[in-house]
N, C-alpha and C positions, 0 to 999 in steps of 0.2 A: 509106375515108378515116379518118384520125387527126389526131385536132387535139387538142395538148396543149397550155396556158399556166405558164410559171414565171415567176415575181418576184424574180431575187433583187436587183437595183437597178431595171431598169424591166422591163414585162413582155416577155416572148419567146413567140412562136408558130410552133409547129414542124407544116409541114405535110407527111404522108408521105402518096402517094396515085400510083398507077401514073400517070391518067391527067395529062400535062402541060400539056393545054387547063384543065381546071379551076383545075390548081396556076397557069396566066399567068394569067387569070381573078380568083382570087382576089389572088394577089400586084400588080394593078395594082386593084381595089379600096383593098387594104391601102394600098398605097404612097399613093392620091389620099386615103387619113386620115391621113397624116401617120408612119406607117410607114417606116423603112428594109429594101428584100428583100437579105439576103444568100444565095449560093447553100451551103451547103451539103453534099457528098458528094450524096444522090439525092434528100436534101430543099432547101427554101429554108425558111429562118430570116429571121425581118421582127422586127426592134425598131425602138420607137419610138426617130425621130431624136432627141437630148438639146436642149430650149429652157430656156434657162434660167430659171425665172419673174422677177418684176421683182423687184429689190433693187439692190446696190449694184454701181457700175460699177471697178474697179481693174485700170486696165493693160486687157490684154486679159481677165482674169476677171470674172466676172461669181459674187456673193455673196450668196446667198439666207439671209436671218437666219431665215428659219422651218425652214426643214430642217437650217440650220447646216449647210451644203456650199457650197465652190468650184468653179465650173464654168471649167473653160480651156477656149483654141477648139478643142483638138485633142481635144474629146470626151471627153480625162479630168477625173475628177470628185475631189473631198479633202472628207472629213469634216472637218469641226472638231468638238472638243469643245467643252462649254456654254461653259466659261471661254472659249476661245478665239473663239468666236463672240460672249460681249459683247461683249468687249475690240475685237476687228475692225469689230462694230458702234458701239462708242465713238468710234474714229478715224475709222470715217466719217462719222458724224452729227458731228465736229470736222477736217475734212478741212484740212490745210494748217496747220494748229494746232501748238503744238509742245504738248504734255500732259505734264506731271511724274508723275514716280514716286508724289506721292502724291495727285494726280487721280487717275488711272489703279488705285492701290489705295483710294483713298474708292468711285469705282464699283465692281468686283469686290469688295472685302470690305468694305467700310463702315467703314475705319479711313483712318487715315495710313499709309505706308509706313515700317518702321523704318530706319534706315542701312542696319545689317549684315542683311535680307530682302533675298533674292535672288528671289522667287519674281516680283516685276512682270518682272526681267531672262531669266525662265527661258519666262514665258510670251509675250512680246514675242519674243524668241530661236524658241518655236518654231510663233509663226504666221509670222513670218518665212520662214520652213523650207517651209512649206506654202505661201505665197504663190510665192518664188521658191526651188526648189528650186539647188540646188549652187551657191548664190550665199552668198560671205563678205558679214558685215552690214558693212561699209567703202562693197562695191560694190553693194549692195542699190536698187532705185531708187525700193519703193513705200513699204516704211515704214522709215526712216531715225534712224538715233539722231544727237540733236543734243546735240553737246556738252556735261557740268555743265548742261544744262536739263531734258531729255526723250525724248521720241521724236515724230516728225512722220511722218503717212501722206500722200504727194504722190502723187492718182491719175492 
């Protein structure tokens, strides 16, 4: 029997072993901790199922501020970068808020926003992107530009 473990988002364990009383054996083990058994080719592959840990609730994603990732229901997962995870975490601890251009740059950069800076509209633009993919910001439905004010996240 060979039991190998890889990490490269959650762990994997790959069990190769003639006998397949042991392999059900093991894989209903695994499965009753919280394992997912996928079969395979002659092995079975058991990852953990994705929980999201606690943080912030948007739509159906779920927003972990320590890991800085998005978890959707269908299992996939979105990095955020650091910028993009304050910022995410601003709007939600300001949920329903409408937050100005130069709220939103006094938290990230500790300034006011200038006119002609693009960069509060460039980061706003692309957690957008990652919250709801192939969605134009008009029909967006979680975080929402409001008019000459700001931007509002309605979760």
């Amino acid at each position: 029997m060979m039991l190998q473990t890889h990490t490269p988002l959650s762990p994997t364990i790959l069990l190769i072993d003639a006998d397949n009383t042991l392999r059900g054996l093991l894989s209903q083990f695994l499965s009753s901790h919280g394992f997912s058994v996928c079969n395979v080719g002659n092995t079975q592959r058991m990852t953990p199922a994705i929980t999201p840990p606690p943080g912030f609730s948007i739509g159906d994603c779920q927003f972990d501020p320590k890991s800085e990732v998005l978890y959707f229901p269908d299992n996939k997962i979105s990095k955020l970068t650091n910028t993009e995870s304050r910022l995410l975490q601003f709007f939600c601890r300001n949920a329903g808020q409408v937050l100005t251009r130069d709220a939103i740059s006094i938290h990230l950069y500790g300034m006011e926003a200038h006119p002609l800076d693009r960069r509060i509209d460039m980061q706003v633009r692309r957690l957008r992107s990652k919250l709801e993919p192939n969605t134009k910001a008009e029909d967006a439905s979680y975080l929402r530009t409001v008019w000459r004010q700001g931007y509002r996240l309605t979760p």
